[in-house]
N, C-alpha and C positions, 0 to 999 in steps of 0.2 A: 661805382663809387664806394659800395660798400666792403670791397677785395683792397681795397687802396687806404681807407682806415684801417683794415685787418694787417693790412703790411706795414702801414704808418706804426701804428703802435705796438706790433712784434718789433720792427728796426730802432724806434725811440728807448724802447725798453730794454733790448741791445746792449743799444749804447750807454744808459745808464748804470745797466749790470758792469760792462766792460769799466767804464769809470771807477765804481764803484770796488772792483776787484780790485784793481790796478794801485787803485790809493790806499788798500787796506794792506793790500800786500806786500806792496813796495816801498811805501813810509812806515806802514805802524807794526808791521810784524813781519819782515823777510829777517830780521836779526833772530828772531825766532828759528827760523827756516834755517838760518846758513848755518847756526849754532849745533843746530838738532843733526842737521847731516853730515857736519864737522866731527858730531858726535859718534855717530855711523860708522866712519872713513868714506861718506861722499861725499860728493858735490853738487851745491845747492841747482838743481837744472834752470838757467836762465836766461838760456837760447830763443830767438827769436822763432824759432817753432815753437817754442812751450807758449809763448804769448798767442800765437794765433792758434795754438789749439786751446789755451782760455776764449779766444775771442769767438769760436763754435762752441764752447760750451756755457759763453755766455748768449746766443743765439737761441738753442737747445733749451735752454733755461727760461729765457722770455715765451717759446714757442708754446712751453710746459704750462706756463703761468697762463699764455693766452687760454689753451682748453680747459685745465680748471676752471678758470674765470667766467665761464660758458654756464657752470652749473651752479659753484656755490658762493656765498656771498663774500666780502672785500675779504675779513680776518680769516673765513674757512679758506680761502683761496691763498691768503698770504703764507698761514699755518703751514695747510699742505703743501703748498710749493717750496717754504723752506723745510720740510722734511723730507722731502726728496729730492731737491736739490743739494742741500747740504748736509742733511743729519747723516744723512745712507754716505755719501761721500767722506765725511768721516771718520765710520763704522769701520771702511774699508780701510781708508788709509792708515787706521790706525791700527786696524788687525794687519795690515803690512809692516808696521813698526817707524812709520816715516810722519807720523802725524805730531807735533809738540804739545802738548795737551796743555801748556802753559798760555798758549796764544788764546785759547777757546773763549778766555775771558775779555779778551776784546772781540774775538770773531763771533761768538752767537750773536751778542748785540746789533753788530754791524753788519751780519747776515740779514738776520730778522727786519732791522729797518731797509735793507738793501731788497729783501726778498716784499716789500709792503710797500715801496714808492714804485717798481717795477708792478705790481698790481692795480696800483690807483695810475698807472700808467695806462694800461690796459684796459680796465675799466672804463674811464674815463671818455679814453678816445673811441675804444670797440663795442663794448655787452653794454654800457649802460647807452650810447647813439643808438645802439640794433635795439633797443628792447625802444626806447623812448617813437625809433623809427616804426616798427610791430605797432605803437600804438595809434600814430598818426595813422598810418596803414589804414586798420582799422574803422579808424573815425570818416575816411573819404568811402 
């Protein structure tokens, strides 16, 4: 039972990563994107392989979240999970010169609350059942 909540809320939190990218990038700031690689002389990549390799690194990122979530509590879990899911991703992309640093101002936001409902996701369903289950345990 307890392998099937661990799956449950890695997959739940998945899916709300994936959501959650999908609306931020595709309504509130792909004009960002297409502008910035317009800029370039590229093309904004919009292939449906670029979606499903978001949708394993929206996987990747819940999976992240799950083992922090193991050790520190909701905010330190949220914190670090959006610093190494997004900050370091960034860093990169923008020492690549592909990153529009104009979007950032809607994206930290909307990371940060994305990278903190995928935590209370995880919590929720996984560390705080196994912790509250450890006590029951205990008590028989």
């Amino acid at each position: 039972m307890k392998i099937i909540k661990q799956f449950l809320s890695i997959l739940i939190a998945t899916i709300w990563i994936s959501l959650s990218e999908f609306v931020r990038n595709e309504f509130l700031v792909k004009s960002f994107w297409i502008k910035h690689y317009q800029e370039l002389g590229l093309t904004f990549p919009s292939e449906p392989v670029n979606g499903a390799i978001w949708g394993i690194w929206s996987l990747l990122f819940a999976m992240t979240i799950y083992i922090i979530a193991k050790k520190f509590t909701l905010i330190q879990t949220t914190l670090l999970s959006w610093f190494v899911g997004f900050v370091l991703m960034w860093v990169v992309i923008g020492n690549l010169g592909v990153l529009p640093y104009g979007l950032l101002i809607y994206a930290v936001p909307l990371s940060l609350l994305e990278a903190l409902i995928a935590t209370l996701i995880i919590k929720k369903l996984t560390v705080l059942h196994t912790g509250l289950q450890d006590l029951q345990d205990l008590q028989d």
